[in-house]
MARKE-740224 format. One record per atom (N, C-alpha, C): x, y, z; residue in one letter. Coordinates in steps of 0.05 Angstrom, whole numbers, padded with zeros to 5 digits, always signed. Layout:
N
XYZA...
end
This chain:
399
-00033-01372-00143X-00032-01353-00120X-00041-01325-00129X-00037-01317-00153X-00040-01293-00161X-00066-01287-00159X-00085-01298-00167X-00117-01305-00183X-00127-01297-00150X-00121-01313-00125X-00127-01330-00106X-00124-01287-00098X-00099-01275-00095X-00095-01247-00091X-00115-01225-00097X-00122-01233-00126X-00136-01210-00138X-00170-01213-00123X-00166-01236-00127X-00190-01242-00115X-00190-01228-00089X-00187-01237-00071X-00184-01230-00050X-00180-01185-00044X-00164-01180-00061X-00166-01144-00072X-00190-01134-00076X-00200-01152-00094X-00233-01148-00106X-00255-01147-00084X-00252-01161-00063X-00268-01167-00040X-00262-01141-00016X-00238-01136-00016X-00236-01114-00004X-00255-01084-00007X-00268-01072+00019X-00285-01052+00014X-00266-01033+00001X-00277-01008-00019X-00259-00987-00018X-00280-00962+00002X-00255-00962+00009X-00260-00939+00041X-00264-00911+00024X-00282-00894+00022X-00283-00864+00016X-00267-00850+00030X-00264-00863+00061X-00242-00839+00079X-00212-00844+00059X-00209-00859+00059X-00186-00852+00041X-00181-00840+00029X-00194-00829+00009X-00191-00812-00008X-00203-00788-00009X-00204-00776+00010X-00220-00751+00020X-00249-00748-00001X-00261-00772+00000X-00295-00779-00006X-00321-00775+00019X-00336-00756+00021X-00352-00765+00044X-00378-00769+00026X-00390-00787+00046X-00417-00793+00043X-00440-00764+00040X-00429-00742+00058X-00457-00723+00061X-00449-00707+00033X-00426-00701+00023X-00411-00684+00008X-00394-00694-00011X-00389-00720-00019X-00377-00726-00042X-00340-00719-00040X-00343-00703-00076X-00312-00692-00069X-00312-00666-00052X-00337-00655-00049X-00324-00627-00033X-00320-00637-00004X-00307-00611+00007X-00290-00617+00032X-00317-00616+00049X-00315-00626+00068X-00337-00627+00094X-00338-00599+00110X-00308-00583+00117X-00318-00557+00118X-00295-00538+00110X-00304-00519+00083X-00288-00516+00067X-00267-00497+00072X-00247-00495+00056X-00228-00480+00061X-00224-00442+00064X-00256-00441+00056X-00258-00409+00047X-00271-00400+00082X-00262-00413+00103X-00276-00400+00128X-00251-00417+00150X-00222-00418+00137X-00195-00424+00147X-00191-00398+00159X-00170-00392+00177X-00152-00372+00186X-00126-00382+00174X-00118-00357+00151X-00082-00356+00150X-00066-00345+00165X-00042-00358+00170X-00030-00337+00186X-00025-00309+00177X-00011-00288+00205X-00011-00259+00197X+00008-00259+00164X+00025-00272+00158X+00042-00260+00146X+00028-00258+00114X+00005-00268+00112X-00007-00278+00081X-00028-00247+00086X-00041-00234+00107X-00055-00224+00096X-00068-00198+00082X-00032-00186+00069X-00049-00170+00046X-00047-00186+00025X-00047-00211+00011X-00049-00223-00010X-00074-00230-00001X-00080-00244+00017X-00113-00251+00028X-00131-00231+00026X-00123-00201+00029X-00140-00184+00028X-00141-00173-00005X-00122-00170-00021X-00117-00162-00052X-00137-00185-00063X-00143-00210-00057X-00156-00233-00074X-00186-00222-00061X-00193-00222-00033X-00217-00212-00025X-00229-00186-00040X-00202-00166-00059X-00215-00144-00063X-00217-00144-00097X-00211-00169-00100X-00216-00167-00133X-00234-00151-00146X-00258-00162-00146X-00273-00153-00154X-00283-00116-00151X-00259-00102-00135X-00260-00076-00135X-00235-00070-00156X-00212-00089-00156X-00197-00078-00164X-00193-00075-00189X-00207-00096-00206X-00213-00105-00230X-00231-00086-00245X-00232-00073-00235X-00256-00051-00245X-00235-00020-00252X-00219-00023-00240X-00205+00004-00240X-00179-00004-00264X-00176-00019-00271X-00159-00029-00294X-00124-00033-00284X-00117-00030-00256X-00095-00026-00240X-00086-00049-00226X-00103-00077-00222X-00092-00098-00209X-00066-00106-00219X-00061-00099-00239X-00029-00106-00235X-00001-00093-00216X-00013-00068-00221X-00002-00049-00190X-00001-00058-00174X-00026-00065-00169X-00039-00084-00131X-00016-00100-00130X-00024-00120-00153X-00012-00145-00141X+00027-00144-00140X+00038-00125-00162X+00065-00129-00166X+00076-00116-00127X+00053-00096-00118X+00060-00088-00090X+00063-00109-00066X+00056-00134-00068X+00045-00147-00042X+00066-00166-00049X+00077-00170-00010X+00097-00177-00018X+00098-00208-00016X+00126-00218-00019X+00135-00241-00027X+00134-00263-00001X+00122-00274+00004X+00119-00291+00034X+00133-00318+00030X+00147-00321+00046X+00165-00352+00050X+00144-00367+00068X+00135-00392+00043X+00113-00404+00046X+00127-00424+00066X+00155-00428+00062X+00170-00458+00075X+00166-00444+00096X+00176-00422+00124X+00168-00411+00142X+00149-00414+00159X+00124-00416+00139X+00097-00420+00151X+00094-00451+00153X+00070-00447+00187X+00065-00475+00186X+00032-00478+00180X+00036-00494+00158X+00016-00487+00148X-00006-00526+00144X-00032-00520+00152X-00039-00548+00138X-00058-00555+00120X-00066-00569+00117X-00077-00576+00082X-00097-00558+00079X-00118-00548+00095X-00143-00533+00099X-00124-00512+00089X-00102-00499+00106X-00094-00470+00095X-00080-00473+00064X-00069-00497+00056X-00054-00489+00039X-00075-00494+00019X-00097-00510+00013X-00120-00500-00010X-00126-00470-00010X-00133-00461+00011X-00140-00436+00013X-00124-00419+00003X-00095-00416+00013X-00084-00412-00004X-00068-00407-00029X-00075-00440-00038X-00073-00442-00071X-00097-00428-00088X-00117-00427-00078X-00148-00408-00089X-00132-00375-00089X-00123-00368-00062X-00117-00343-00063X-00090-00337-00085X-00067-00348-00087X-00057-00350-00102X-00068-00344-00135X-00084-00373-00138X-00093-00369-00168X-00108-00346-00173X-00126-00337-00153X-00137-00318-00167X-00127-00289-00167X-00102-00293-00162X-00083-00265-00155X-00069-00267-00183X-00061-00299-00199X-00038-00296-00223X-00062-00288-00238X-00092-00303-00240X-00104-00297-00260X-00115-00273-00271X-00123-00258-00245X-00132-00233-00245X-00102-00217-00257X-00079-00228-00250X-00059-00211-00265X-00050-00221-00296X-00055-00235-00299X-00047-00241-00334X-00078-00231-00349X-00102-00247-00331X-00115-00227-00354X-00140-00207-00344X-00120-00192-00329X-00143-00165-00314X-00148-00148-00331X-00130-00134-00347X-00119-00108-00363X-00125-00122-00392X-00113-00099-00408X-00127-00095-00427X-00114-00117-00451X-00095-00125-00446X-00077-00149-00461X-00059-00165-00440X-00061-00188-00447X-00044-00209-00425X-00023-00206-00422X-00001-00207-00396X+00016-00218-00392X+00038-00237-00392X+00059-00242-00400X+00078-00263-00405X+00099-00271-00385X+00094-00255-00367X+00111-00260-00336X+00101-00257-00312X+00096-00276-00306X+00089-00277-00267X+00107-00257-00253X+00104-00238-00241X+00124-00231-00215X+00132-00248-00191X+00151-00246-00184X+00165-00276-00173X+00154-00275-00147X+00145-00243-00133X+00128-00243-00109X+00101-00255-00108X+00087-00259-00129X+00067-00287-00130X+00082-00311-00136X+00091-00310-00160X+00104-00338-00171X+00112-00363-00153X+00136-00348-00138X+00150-00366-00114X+00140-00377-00091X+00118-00368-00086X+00096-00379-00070X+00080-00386-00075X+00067-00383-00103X+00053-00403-00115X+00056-00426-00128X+00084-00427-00133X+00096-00450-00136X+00108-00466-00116X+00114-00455-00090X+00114-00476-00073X+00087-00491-00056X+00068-00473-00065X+00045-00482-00051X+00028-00505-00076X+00033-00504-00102X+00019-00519-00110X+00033-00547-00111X+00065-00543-00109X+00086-00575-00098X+00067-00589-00075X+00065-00567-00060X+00055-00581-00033X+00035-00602-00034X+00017-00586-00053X-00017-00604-00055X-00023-00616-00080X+00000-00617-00097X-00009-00632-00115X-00014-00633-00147X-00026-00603-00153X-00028-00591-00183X-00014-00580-00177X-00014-00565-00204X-00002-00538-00210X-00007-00511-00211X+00009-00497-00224X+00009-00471-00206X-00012-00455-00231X-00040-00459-00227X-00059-00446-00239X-00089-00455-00243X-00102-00439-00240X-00136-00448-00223X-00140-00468-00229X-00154-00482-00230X-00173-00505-00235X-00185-00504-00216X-00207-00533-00230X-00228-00535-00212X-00232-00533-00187X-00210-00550-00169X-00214-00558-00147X-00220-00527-00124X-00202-00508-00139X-00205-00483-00128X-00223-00461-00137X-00234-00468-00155X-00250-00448-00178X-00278-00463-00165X-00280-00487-00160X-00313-00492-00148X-00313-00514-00119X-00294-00533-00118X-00294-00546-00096X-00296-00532-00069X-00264-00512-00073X-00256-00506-00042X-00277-00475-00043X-00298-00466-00060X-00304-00439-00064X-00327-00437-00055X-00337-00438-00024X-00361-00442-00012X-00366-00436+00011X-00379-00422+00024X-00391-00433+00055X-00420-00431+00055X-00421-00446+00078X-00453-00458+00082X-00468-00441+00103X-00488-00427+00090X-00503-00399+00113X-00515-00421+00141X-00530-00449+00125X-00544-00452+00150X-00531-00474+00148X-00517-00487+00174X-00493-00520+00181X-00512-00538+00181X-00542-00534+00190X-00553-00556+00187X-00573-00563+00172X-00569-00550+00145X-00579-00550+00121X-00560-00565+00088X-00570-00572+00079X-00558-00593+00057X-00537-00568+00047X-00517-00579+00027X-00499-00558+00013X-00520-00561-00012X-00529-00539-00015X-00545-00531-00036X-00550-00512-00045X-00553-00499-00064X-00570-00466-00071X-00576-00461-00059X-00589-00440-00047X-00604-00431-00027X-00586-00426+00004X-00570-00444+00007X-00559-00452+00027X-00523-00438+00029X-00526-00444-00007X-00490-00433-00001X-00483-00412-00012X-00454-00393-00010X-00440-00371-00022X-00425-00368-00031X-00410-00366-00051X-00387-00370-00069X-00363-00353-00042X-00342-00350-00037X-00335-00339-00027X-00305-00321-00037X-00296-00329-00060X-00275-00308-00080X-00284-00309-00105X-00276-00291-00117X-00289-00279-00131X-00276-00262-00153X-00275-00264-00182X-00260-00242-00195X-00276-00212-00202X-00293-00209-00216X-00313-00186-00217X-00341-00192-00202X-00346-00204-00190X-00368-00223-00182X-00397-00216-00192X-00412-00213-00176X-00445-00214-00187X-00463-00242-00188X-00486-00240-00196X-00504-00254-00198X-00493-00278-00213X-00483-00280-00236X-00477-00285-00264X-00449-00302-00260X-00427-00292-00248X-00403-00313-00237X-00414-00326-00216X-00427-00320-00192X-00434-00335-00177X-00455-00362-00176X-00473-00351-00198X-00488-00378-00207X-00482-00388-00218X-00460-00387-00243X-00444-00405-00248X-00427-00423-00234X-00420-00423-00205X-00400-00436-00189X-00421-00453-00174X-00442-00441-00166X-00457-00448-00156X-00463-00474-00167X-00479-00471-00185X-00485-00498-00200X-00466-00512-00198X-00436-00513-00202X-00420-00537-00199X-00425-00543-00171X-00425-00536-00154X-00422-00538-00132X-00448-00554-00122X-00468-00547-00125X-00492-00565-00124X-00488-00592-00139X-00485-00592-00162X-00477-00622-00171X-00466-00634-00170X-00436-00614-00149X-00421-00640-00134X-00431-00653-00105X-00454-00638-00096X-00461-00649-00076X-00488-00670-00081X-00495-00667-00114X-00523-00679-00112X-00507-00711-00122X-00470-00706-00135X-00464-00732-00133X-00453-00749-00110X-00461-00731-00088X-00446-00752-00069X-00462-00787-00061X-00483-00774-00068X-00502-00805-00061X-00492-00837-00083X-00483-00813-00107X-00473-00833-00131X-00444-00850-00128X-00438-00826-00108X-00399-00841-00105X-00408-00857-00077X-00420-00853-00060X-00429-00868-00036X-00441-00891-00041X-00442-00911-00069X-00460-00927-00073X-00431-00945-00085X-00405-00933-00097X-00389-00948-00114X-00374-00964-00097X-00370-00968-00072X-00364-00995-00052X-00380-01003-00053X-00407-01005-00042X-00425-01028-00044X-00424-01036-00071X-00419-01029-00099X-00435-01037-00117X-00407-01055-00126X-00383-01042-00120X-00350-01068-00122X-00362-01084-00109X-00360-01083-00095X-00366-01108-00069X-00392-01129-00078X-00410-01119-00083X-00434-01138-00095X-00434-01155-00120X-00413-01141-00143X-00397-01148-00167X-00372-01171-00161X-00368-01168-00136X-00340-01182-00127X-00358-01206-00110X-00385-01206-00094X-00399-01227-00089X-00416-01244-00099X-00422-01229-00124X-00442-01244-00150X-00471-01233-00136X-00475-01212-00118X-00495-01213-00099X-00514-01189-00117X-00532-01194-00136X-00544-01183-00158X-00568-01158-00145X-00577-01168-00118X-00604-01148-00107X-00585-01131-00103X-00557-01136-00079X-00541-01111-00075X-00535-01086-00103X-00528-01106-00123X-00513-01090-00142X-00541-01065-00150X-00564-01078-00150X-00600-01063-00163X-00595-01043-00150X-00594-01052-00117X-00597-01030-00090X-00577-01005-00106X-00550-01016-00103X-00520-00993-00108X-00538-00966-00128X-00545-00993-00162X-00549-00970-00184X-00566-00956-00182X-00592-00968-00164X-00618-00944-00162X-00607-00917-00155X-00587-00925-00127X-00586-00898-00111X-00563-00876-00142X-00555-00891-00153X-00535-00878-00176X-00554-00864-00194X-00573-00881-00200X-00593-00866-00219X-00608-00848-00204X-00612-00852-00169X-00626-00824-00178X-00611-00797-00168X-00582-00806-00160X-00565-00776-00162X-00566-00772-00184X-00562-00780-00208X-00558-00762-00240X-00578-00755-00244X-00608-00764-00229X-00629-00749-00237X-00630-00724-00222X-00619-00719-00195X-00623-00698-00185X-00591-00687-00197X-00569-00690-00205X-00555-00680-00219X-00562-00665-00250X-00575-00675-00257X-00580-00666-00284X-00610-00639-00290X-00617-00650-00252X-00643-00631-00257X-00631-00603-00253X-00606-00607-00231X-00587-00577-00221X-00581-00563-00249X-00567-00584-00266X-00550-00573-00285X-00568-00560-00307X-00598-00562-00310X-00611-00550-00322X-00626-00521-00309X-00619-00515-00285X-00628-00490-00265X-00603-00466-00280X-00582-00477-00305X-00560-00454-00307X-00561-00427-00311X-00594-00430-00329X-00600-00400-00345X-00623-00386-00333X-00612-00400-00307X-00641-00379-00289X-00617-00363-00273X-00604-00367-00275X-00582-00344-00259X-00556-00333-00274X-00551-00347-00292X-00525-00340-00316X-00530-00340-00339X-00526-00319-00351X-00544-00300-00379X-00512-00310-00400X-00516-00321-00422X-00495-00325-00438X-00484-00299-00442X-00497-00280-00452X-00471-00263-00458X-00458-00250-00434X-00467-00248-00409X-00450-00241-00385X-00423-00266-00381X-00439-00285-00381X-00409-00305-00374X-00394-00305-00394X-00401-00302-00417X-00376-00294-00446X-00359-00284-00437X-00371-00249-00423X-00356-00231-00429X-00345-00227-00402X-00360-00222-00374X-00343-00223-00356X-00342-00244-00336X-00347-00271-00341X-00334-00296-00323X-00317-00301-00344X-00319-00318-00360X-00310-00339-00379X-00275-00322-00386X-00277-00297-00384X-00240-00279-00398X-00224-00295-00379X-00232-00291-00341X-00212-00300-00331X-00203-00328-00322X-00215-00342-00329X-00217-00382-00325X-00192-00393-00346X-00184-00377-00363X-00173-00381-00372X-00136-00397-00374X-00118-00418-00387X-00096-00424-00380X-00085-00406-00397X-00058-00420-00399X-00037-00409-00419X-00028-00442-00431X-00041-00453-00443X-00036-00480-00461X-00050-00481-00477X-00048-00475-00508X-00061-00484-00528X-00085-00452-00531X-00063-00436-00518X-00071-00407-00517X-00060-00386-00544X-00081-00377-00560X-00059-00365-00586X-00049-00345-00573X-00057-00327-00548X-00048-00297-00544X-00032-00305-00527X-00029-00331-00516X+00000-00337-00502X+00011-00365-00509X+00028-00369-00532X+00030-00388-00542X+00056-00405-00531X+00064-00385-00526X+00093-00404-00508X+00096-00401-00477X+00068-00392-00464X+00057-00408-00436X+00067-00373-00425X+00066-00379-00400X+00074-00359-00371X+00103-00371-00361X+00118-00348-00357X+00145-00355-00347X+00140-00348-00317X+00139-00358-00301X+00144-00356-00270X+00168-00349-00262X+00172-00315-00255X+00194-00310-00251X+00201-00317-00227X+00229-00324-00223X+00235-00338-00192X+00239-00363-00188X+00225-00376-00207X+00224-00408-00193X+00249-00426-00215X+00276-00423-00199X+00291-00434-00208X+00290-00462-00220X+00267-00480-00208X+00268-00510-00229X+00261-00499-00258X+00244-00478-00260X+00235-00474-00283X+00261-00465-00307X+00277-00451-00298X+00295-00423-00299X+00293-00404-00319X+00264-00393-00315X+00256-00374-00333X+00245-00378-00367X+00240-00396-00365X+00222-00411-00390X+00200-00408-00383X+00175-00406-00397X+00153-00406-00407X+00136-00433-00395X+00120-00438-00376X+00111-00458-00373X+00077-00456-00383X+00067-00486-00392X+00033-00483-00402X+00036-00498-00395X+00003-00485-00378X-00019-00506-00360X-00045-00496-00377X-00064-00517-00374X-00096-00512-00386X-00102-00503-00361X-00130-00484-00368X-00149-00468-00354X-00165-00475-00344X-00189-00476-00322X-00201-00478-00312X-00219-00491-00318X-00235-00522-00325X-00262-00529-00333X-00263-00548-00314X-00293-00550-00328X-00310-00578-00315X-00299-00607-00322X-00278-00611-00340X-00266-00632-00345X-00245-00639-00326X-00246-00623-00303X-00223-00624-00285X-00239-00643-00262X-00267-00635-00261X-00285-00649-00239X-00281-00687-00246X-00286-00696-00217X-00268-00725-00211X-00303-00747-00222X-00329-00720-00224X-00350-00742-00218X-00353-00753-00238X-00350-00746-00270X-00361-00755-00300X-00331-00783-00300X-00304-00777-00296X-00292-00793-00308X-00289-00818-00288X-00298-00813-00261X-00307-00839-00245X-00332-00851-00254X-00353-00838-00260X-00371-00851-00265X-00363-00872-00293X-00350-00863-00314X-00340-00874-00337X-00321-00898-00326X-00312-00898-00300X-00289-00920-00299X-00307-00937-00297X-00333-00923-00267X-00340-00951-00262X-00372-00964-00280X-00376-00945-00305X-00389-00954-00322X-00379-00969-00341X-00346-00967-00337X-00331-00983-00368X-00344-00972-00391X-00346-00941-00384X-00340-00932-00414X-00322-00914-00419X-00312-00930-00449X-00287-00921-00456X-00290-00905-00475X-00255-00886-00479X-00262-00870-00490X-00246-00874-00516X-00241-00871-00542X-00222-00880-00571X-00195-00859-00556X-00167-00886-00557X-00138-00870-00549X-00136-00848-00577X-00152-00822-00574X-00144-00808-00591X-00122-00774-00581X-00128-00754-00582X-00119-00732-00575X-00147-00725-00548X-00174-00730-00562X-00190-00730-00529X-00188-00744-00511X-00176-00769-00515X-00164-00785-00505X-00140-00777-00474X-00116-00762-00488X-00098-00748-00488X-00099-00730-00470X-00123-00705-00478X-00135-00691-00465X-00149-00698-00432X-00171-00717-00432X-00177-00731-00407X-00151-00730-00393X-00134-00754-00398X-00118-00771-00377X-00099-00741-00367X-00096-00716-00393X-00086-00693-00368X-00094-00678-00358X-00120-00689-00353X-00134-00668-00333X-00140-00683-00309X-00129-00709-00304X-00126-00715-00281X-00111-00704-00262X-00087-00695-00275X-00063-00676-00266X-00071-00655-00254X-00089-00642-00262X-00105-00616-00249X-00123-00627-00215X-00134-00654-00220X-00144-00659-00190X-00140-00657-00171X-00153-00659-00137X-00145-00665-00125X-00122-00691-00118X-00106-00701-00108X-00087-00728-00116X-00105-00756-00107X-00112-00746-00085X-00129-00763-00073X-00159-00765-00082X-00180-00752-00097X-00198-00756-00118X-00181-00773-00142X-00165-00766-00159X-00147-00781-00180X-00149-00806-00172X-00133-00811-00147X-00133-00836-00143X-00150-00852-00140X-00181-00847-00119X-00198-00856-00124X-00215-00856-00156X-00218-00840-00169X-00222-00848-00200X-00204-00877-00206X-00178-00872-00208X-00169-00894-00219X-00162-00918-00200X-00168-00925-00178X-00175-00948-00163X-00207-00954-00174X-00226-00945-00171X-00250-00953-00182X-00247-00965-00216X-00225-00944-00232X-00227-00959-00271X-00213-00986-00249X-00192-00993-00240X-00168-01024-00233X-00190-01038-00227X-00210-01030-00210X-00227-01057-00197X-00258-01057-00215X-00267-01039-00223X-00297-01037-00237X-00301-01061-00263X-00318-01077-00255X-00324-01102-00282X-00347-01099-00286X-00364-01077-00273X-00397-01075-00274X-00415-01079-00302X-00399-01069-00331X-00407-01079-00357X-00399-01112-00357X-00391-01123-00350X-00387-01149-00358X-00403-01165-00337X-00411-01155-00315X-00421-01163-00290X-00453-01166-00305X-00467-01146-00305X-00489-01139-00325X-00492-01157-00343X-00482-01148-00364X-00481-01167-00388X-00482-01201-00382X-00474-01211-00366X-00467-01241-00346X-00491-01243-00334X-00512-01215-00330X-00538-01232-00315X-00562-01225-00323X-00553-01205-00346X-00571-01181-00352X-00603-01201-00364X-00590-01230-00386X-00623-01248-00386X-00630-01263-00366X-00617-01265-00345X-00637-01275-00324X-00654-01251-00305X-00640-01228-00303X-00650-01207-00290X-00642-01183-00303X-00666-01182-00323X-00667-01163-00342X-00667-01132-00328X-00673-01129-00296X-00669-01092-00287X-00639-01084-00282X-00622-01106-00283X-00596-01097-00280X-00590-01082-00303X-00596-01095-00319X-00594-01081-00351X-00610-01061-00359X-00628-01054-00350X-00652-01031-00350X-00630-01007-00329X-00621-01009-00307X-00614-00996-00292X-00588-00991-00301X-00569-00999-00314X-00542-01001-00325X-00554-00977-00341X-00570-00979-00365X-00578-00976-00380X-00593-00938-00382X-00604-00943-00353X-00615-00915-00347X-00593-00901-00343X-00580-00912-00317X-00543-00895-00309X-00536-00876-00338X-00527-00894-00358X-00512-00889-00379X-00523-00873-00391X-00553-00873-00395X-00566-00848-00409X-00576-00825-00395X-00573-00826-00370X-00570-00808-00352X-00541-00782-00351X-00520-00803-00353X-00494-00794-00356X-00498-00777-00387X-00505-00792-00406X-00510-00785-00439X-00523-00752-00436X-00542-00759-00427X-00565-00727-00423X-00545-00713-00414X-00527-00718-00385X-00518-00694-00379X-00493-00689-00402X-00481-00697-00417X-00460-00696-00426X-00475-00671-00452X-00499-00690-00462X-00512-00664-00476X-00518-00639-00476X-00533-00638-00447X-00541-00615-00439X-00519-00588-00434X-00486-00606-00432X-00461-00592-00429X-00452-00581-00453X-00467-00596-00480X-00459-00593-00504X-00473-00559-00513X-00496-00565-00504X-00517-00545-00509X-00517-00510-00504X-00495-00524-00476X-00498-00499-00458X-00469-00487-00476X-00448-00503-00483X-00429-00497-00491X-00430-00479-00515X-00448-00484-00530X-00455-00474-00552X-00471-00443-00548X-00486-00447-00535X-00500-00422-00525X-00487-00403-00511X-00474-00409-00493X-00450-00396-00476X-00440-00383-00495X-00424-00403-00505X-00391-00397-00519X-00398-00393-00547X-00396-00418-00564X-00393-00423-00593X-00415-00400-00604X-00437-00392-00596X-00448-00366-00609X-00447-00343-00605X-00431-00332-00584X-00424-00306-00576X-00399-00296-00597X-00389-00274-00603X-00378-00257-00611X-00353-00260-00610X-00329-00269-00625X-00307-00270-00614X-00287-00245-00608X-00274-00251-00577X-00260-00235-00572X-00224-00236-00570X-00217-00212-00565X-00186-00221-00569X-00178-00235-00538X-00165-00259-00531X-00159-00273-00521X-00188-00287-00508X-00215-00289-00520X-00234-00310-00503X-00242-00324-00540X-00234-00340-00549X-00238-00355-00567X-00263-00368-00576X-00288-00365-00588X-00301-00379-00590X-00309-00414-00590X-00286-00418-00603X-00277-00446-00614X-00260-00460-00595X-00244-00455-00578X-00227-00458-00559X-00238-00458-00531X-00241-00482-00522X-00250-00489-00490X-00222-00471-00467X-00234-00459-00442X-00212-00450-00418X-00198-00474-00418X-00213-00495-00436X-00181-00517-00416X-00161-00517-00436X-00169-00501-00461X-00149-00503-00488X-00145-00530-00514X-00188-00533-00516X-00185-00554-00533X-00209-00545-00556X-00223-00554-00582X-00233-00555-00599X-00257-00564-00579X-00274-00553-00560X-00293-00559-00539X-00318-00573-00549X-00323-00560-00570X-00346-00573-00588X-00348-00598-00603X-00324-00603-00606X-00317-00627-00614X-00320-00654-00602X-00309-00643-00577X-00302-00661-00560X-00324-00674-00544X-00331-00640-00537X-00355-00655-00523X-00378-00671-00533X-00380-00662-00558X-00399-00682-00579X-00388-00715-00581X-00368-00717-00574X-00352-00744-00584X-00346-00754-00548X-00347-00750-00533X-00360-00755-00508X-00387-00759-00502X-00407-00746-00511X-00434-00754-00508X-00433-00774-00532X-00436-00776-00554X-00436-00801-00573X-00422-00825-00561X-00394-00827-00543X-00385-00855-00539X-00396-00859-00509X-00409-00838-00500X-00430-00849-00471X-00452-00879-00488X-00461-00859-00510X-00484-00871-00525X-00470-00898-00534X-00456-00904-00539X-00452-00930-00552X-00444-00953-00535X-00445-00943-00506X-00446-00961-00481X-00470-00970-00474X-00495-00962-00483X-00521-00983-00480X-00518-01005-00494X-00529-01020-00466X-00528-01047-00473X-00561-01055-00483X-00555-01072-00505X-00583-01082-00520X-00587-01117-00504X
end
């Protein structure tokens, strides 16, 4: 009976509505959270986050922000659109306050804290940027009936802004839309794996191979709009967590939030390891990664996701057999294995090209007091890692 079950699981489509996946747009939202209305009572915190980038300049946002007051989030009725929105506004109100000024912070004021901690219960992470808010929800679209693309979209918060932070978001933001064709292909390609039906599975990987081609072509447009030593010095300070931080080594105390009761909490910072598209693609490539400390690293930065992206990642690793599927047909129909084969070195390039930028960005710039050379925003040995991620992509070609 069991066998007779799974089977039967396996055959089941997986639905993208479920998991807040669309076809035109992938993981970003269909229409994003940065063109919501909050209610009246949020908006001088709505307006203090809109004025970052003035206030950050005058060396005083901590003033700003210790002024604005404390809003009872339970009060408000609030729904998922507003409360992203306002988990973005939030984060970039703690971040701009621990590291606006001239040395970091060790205590939240409880007039952010307490609302940013009930708003990140609500949706899922925790109470400090990541991706989902640093590039997902960070957009609107000038023309609606034009693709989400360069040209097309606008970052819409902002810490010092300019050319230089914005094309940096930008690009994420394009390559989560150039993967939507790639996640729009992973039902058909279960489903074809679960029917033995081999043209379906060709059809699925083509359309996969050629989002990472138009993914990988985005991700090389970085240094036509973001100059390494600008993002060093003024993107890259504020992306930053408080985990595995030397200038804050025993985390941010959130004053106010009695579960905590005034202890020190660490969260990692802001990266691209937080995005849902590289470690889905790895589920449903079956490639694995060595249970080491990067290991370790991955599985908690699921924690940072959307819940509903997470989950689809790890429904796709439960049902994905596509390496063994391959491998089972790959000498009678040697393009499954050519196309397996491309995917993976497609995925490989981009993992490189991450390596490259990392290095150029970061690892050769100047070190400063709290932006670490050697130390990724998410609070890891970055160079390392990411080298040992592109190498175990590589050892997933199949011969």
């Amino acid at each position: 009976m069991t066998s007779i079950k799974l089977k039967q699981e396996n055959i089941n489509l997986l639905r993208l509505e479920d998991y807040d996946v669309s076809r035109e747009c992938g993981f970003l939202p269909t229409h994003p959270p940065a063109n919501v209305q909050l209610p009246e009572g949020f908006w001088q915190v709505q307006q203090a986050a809109a004025l970052l980038p003035k206030w950050l300049t005058t060396g005083k946002i901590r003033q700003v922000v210790e002024k604005l007051p404390e809003v009872d989030v339970e009060q408000a009725t609030l729904d998922e659109m507003q409360l992203r929105r306002l988990m973005q506004v939030y984060s970039y109100l703690t971040h701009a306050y621990v590291w606006g000024e001239a040395k970091p912070v060790k205590v939240l004021p409880r007039n952010i804290a307490v609302p940013f901690y009930k708003i990140s219960q609500s949706i899922g992470r925790p109470p400090v940027l990541s991706y989902a808010s640093y590039a997902l929800d960070n957009w609107v679209r000038i023309n609606e009936t034009e693709p989400i693309a360069i040209g097309n979209i606008i970052i819409a918060q902002n810490f010092f802004g300019g050319l230089d932070e914005d094309w940096f978001i930008l690009i994420h933001i394009d390559i989560e839309a150039k993967a939507a064709p790639a996640l729009c292909a992973i039902p058909d390609l279960l489903e074809a794996i679960a029917q033995g039906d081999i043209n379906k599975a060709i059809a699925a990987l083509e359309n996969i191979k050629n989002a990472w081609t138009n993914i990988n072509t985005t991700m090389n447009r970085m240094p036509e709009g973001c100059d390494p030593y600008i993002y060093y010095n003024r993107v890259r300070p504020y992306i930053h967590g408080w985990k595995n931080n030397s200038v804050l080594p025993e985390g941010l105390i959130y004053e106010g939030v009695e579960v905590w009761g005034e202890k020190p909490q660490q969260f990692r910072g802001e990266t691209g390891a937080q995005s849902s598209i590289v470690p889905t693609m790895d589920a449903l490539f079956n490639i694995s990664h060595e249970h080491d400390l990067l290991w370790e690293f991955l599985m908690e930065m699921r924690n940072y996701m959307p819940p509903k992206h997470r989950a689809f990642m790890e429904e796709v690793e439960r049902r994905s057999t596509l390496r063994d599927f391959v491998r089972n047909n790959m000498d009678q129909v040697p393009k499954l294995r050519d196309l397996y084969n491309d995917c993976v070195s497609l995925i490989e390039k981009f993992r490189t090209q991450h390596l490259e930028f990392a290095n150029r960005y970061i690892h050769q710039q100047t070190a400063k007091f709290s932006n670490d050379t050697k130390i990724g925003t998410g609070g890891t040995p970055f160079m390392r890692y990411l080298q040992k991620h592109r190498d175990e992509s590589r050892r997933h070609l199949l011969e």
